[in-house]
VEXKOL-885695 format. One record per residue: residue in three letters; x, y, z of N, C-alpha, C, O, CB in turn. Coordinates in steps of 0.2 Angstrom, whole numbers, plus 5000, padded with zeros to 4 digits. Glycine has a CB too. Example, Ala and Ser with C-alpha at 12.3 -4.5 7.8 and 13.67 -1.06 7.14 Angstrom:
! residues 2
ALA506649725039506249785039506649845039507149835042505749785045 SER506449895035506849955036506450005039506750065040507049975029 
! end
This chain:
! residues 334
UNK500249694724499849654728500249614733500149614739499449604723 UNK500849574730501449554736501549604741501449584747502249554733 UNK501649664741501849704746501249694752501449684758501949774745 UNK500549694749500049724752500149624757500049614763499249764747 UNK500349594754500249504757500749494763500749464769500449434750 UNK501349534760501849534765501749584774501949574780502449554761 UNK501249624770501349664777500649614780500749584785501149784776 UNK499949604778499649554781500149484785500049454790499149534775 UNK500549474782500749434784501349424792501449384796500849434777 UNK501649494791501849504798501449534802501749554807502349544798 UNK500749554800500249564804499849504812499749494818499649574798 UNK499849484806499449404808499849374814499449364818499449344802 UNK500749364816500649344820500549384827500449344832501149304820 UNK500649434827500349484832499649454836499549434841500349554827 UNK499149464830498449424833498449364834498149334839497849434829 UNK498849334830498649264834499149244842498849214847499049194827 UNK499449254842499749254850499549304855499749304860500549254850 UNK499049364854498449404856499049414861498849414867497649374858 UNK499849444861500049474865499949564866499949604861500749454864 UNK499849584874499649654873499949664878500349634879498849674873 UNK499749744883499949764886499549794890499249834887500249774885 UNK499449784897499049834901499249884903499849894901498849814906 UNK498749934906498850014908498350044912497850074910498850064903 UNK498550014919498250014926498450094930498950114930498549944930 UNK497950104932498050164938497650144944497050144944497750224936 UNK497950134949497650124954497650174961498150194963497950074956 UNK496950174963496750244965496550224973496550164974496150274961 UNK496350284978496150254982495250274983494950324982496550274986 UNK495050204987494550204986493950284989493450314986494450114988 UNK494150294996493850334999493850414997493450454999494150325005 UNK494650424991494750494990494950504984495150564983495150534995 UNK495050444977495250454974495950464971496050464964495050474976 UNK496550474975497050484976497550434973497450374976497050484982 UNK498050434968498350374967498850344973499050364978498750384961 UNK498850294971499150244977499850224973499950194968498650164979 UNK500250244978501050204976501050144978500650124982501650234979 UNK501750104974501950044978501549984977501649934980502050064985 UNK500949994974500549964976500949884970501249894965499550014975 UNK500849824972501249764970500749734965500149724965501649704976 UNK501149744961500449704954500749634952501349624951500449774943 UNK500249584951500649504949500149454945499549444947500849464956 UNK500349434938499849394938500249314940500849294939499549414931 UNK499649274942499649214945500449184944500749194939499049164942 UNK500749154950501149124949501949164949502449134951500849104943 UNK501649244948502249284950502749284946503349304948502449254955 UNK502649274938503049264933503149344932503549394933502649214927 UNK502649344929502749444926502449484934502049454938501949474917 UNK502649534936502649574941502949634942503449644939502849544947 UNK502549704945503049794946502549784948502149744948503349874940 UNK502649864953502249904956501949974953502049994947502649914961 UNK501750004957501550084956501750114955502350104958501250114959 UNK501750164952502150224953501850294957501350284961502250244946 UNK502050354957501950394962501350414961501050444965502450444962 UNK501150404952500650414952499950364952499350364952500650454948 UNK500250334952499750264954499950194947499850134948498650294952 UNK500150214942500250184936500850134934501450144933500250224933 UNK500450054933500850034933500749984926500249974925500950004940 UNK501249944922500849934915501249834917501749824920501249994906 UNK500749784913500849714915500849694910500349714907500549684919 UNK501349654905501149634897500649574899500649554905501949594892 UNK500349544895499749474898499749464890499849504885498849504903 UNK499549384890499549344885498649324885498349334890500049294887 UNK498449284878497849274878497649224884497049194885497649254870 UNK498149214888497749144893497849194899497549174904498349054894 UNK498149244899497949264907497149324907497049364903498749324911 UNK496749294912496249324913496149374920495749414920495749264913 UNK496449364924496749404930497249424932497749394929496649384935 UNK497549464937498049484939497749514946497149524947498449534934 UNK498149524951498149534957498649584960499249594958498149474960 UNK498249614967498549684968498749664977498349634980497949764966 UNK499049684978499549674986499649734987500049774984500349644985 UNK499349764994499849834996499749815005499249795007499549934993 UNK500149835008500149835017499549875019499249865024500949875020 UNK499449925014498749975017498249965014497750005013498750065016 UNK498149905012497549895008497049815008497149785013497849895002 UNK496649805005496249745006496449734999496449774995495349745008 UNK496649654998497149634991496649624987496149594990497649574992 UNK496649634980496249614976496349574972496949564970496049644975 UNK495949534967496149514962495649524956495049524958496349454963 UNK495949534951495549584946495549544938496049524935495849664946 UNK494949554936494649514932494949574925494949634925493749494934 UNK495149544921495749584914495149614908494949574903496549504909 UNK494949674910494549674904494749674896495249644895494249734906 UNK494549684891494649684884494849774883495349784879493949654880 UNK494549824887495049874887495849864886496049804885494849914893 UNK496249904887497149914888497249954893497749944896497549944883 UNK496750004895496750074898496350064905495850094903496450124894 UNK496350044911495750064916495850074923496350054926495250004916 UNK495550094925495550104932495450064938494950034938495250144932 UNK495950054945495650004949495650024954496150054955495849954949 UNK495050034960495150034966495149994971494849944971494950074968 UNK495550034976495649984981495350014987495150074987496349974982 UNK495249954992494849974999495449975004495949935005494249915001 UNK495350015006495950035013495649975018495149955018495850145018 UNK496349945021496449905026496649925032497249935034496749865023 UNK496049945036495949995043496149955048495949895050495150035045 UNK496749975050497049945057496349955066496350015069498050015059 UNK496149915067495749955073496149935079496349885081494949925073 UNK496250015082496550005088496049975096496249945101496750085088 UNK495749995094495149955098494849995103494750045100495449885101 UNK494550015109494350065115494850065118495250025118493750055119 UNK494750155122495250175126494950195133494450235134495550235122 UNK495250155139494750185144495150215148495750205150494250135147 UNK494650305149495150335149495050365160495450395163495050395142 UNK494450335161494550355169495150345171495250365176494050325174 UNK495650305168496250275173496950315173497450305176496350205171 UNK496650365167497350385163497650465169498050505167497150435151 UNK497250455174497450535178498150535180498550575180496950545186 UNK498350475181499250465185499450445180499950405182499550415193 UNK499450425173499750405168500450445165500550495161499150395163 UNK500850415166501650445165501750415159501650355159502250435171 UNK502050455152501950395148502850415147502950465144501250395140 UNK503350375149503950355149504250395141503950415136503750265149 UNK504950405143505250435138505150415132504750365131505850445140 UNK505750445125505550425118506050365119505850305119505750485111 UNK506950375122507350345123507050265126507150205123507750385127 UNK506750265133506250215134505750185131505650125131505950235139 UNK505350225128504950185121505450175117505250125114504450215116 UNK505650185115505950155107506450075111506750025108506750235101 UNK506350075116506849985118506349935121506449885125507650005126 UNK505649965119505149935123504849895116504549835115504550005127 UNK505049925112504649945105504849855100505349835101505050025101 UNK504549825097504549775095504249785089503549775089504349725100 UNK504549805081504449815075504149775071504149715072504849815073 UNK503749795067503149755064503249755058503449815056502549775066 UNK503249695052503349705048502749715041502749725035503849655049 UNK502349715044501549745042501449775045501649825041501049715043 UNK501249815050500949875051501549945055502049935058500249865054 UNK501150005053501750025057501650035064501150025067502050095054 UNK502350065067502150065076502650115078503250135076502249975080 UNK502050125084502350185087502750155093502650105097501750225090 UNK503350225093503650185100503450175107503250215111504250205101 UNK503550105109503450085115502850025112502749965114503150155121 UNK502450045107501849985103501350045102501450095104501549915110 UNK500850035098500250065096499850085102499550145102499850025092 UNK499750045108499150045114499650125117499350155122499049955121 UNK500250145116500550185119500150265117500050305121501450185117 UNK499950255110500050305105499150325108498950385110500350265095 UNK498750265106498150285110498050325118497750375120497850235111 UNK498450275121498450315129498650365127498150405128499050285135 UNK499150405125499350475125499050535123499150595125499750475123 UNK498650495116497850525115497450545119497250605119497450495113 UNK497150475123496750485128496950545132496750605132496750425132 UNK497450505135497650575140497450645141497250675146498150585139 UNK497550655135497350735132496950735131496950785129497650775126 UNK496250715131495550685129495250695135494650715135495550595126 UNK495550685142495350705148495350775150495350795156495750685151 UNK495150855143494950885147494350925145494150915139495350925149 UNK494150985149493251015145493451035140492951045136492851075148 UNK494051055137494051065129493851025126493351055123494651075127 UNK493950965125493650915122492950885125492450885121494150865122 UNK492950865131492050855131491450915130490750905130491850825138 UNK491850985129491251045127491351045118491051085114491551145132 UNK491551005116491550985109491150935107490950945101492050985107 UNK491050855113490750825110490050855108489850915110490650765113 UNK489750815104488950805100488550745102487950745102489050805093 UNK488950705103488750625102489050565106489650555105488750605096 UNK488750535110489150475116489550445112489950405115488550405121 UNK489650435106490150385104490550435097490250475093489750295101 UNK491250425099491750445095492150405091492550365094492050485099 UNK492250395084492650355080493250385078493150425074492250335075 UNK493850395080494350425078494750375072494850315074494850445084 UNK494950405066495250375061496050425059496050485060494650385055 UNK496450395058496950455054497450425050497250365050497450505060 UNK497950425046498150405042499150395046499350445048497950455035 UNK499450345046500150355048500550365040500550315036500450265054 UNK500850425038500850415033501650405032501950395037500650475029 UNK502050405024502550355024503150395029503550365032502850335015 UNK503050465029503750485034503650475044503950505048503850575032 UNK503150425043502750425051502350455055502150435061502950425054 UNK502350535050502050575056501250565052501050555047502350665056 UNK500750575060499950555057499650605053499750665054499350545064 UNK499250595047498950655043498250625040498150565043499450685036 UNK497850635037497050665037496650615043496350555042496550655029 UNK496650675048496450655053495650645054495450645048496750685057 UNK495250645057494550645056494050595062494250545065494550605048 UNK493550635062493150585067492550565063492550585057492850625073 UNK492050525066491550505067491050515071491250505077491550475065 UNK490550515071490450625067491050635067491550635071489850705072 UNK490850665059491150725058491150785063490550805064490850735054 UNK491650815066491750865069492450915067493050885067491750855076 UNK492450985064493151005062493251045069493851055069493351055054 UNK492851075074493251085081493951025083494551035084492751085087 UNK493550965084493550895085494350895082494950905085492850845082 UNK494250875074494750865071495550915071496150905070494450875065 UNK495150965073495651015073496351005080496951005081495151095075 UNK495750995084495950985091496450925092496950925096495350975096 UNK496250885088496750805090497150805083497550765083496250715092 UNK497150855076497750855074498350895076498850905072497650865069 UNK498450925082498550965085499050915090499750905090497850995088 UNK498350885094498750835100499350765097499750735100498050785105 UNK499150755089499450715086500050735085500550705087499050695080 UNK500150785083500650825079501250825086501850825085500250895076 UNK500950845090501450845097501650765100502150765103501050875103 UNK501450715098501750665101502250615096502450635090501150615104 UNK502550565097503150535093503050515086502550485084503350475095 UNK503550535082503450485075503350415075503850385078503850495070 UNK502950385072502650315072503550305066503850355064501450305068 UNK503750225064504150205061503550155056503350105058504750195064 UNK503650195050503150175047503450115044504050115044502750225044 UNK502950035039503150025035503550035030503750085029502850025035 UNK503849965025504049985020504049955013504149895013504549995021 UNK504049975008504149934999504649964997504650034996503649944993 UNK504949924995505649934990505950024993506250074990505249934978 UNK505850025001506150065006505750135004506050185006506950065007 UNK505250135001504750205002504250195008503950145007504250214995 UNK504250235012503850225017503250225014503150255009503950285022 UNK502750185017501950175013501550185020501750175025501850085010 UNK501050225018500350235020499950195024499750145020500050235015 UNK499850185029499250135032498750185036498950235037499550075039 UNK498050155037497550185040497450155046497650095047496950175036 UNK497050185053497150165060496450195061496350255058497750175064 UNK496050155066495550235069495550155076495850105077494350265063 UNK495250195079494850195085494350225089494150275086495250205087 UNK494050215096493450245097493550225103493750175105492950235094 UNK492950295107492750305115492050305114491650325110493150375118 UNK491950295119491250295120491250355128491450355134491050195120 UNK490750395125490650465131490150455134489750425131490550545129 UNK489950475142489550495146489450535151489950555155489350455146 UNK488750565152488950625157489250605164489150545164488250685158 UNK489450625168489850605175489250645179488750685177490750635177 UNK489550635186488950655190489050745188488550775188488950635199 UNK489450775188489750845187489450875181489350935181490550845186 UNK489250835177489250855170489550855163489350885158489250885170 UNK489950825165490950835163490850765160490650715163491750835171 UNK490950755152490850705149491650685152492150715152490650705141 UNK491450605152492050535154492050505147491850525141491750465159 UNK492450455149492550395142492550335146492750325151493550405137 UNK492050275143492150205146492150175139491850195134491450175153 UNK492550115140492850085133492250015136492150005142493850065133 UNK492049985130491749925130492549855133492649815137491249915121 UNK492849875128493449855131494149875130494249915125493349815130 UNK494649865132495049915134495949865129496149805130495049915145 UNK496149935122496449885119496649805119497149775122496749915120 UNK496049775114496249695116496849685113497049725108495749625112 UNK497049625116497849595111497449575103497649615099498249485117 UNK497149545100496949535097495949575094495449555097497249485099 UNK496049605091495449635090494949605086495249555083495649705088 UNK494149625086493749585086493449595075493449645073493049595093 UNK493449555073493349565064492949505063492749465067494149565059 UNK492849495055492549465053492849425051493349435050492349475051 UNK492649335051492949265050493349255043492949225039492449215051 UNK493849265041494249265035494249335033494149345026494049225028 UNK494349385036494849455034494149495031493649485029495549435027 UNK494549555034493849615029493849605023493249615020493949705030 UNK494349585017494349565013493549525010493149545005494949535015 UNK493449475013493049405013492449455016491949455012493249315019 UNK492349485019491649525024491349575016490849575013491949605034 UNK491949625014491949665006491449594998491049594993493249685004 UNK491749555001491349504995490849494997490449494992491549444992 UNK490549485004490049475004489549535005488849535006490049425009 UNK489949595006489249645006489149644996488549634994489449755010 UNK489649644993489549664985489249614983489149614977490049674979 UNK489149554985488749494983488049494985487549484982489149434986 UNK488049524991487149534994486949584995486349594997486949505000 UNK487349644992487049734995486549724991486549684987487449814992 UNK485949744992485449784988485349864987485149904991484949774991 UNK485549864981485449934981484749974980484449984975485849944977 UNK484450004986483950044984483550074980483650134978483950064986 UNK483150054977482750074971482650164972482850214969481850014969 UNK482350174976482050244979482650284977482550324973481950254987 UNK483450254981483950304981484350314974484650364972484350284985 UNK484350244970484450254963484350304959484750324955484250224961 UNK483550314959483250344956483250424957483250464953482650304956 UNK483250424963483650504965484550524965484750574966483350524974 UNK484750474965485350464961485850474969486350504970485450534953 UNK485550454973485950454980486250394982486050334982485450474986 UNK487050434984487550384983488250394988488550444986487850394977 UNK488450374992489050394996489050345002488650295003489150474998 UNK489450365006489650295011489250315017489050365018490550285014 UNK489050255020488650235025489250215031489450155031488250165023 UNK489350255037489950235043489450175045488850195043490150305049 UNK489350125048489150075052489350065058489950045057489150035050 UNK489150065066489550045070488949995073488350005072489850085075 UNK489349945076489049875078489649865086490149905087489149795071 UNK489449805089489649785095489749715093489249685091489149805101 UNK490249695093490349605094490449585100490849605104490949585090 UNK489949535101489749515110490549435110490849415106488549465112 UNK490449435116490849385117490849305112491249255112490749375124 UNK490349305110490249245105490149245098490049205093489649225107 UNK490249305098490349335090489749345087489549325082490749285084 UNK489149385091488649395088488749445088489249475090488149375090 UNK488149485084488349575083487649625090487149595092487949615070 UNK487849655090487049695092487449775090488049785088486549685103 UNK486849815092486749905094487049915085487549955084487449945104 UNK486749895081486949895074486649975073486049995073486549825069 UNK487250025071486650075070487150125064487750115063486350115080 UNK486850175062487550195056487250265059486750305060487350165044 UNK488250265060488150345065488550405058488850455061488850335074 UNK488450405053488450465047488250435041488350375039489250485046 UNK487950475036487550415030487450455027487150485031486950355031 UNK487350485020487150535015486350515015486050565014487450525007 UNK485950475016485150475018485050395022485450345023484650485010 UNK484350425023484150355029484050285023484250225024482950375033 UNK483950305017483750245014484350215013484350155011483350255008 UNK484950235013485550215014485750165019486050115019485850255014 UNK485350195023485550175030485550125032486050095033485250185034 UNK484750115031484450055034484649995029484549935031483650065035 UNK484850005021485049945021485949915020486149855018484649915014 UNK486349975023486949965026486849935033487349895034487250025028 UNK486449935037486049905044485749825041485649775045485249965048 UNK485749825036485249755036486049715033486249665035484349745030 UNK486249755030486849695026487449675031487749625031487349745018 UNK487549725036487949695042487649655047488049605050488149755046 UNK486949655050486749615053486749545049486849495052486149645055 UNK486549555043486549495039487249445038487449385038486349515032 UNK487549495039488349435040488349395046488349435050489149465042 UNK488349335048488449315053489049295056489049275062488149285054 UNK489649295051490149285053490749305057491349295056490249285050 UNK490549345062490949385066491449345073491149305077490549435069 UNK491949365072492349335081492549405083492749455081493249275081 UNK492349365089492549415096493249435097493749405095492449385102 UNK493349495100493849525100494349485109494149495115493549605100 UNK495049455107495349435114495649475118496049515116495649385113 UNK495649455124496349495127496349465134495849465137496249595127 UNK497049445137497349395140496749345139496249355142497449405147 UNK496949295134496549235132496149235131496049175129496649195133 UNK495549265134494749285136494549315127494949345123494749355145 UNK493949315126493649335122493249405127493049415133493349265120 UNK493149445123492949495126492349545122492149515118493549525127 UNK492049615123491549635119491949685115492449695118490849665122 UNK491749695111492049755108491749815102491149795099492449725105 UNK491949845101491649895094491849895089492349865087491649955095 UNK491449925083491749925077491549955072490949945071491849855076 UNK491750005067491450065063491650025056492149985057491850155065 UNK491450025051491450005046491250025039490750015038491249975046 UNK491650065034491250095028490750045024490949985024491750135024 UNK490350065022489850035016489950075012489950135014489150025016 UNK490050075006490050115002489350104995489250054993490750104999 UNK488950154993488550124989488650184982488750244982487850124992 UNK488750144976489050184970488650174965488450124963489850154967 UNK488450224962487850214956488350204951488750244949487350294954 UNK488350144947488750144941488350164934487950144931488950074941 UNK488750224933488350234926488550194919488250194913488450324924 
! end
């Protein structure tokens, strides 16, 4: 009977000071994918590691910590409520650089200057990565190529959303439009692949991951020959919501509705949104240009119009119009 009192007995302080240990994987939110590097902390910054290659990173916590929080350069930071599991999963929402419109009638005499001449132009960022000469270089040069019938006998649709990934060794990879097009895709991973490596970010000197898109907007010319006209033309400052996409993400999971109809047929996946922010930070032309069904749609269209918190996009000190694509995501939780 002693023995059995003594092992209770070195039992007990274990539970009573309810020290444990977490076992976090952190994924990404759009594909799944583990996320390196990603900076794990609870409050205060006492205990803190990162990810590993495979996403996994472990935090000891005490019975008084109830959160911990996640930090990465390519991401929308979170902070995360400590379930009673040991074991779980977290994802994150990618934090999309928008490059902003490209207008491209002007790009015919556009010489775009050596690598040696960009790189002394070039002015390093310690958040995102950049291409040499600056990012508006990396679009123009896009464009450029974007000026011929290869590419407008491929559009489908007056408005084009270009997305791609600057990954940690700088060169761009999963490239992608909106619409979807794999001619499209094919064609400008192509033109990407030919222009400079971007110098990407860094953690603890592992090049890290960031996301970028941008968009043109097409129309026929008198010839036939689709153009590009930009609402507006790379702002210095681009147009988002009032306290960070971050703050816009709480307010769709705070007020989404999720469709009873689509529930119930078990229909689920992301809703692209594009909208127009006017000079005064209202929205219009709210319209979702890819969406696994209409019923999706329309209430991805109501939860954006419903924010009212938008500022306009600047450039030389002027407030200006601008565009802007947006995922929703809708997840059936089982």
């Amino acid at each position: 009977m002693g023995k059995v009192i003594s092992v209770l007995l070195l039992w007990i302080p274990a539970v009573a000071f309810g020290q444990r240990e977490i076992i976090v994987r952190v994924l990404d939110d759009d594909n799944n994918k583990p996320v390196e590097q990603v900076y794990a902390y609870l409050p205060g910054e006492t205990v803190k590691t990162y990810s590993n290659r495979l996403g996994y990173f472990s935090l000891p916590i005490g019975p008084a910590d109830t959160i911990f929080r996640l930090r990465h350069p390519g991401y929308e930071p979170a902070t995360i409520n400590i379930p009673l599991v040991d074991k779980f999963r977290v994802l994150m929402i990618r934090k999309v650089v928008d490059l902003g419109h490209i207008e491209l009638e002007s790009l015919w005499d556009l010489d775009i200057p050596s690598l040696d001449s960009l790189r002394k132009m070039t002015a390093l960022s310690k958040d995102v990565a950049t291409y040499p000469g600056g990012n508006d270089y990396f679009t123009l040069a896009v464009g450029k190529q974007m000026r011929t019938k290869r590419f407008s006998k491929m559009m489908s649709d007056d408005t084009l959303t270009i997305y791609f990934t600057v990954a940690g060794d700088g060169k761009p990879a999963e490239i992608g439009t909106l619409p979807q097009s794999d001619s499209l895709r094919e064609a400008l991973t192509g033109v990407m692949d030919s222009l400079y490596t971007w110098q990407p970010i860094k953690e603890n000197g592992i090049g890290i991951n960031q996301f970028f898109m941008f968009s043109v907007t097409w129309h026929a010319s008198g010839g036939g020959e689709r153009m590009v006209r930009s609402i507006n033309s790379n702002a210095d400052v681009p147009g988002g919501y009032k306290g960070g996409m971050n703050e816009f993400y709480k307010y769709v999971a705070k007020n989404l509705q999720y469709p009873v109809e689509a529930g119930k047929k078990g229909i689920q996946g992301k809703v692209y949104v594009q909208f127009t922010i006017e000079r005064d930070g209202t929205i219009n032309d709210v319209r979702a240009i890819e969406s696994p069904s209409e019923i999706l749609s329309k209430e991805a269209i109501r939860i954006v119009r419903s924010a009212s918190q938008w500022k306009p996009a600047v450039k030389g000190g002027k407030s200006v119009r601008s565009r802007m694509t947006l995922p929703i995501t809708f997840a059936i939780r089982r």
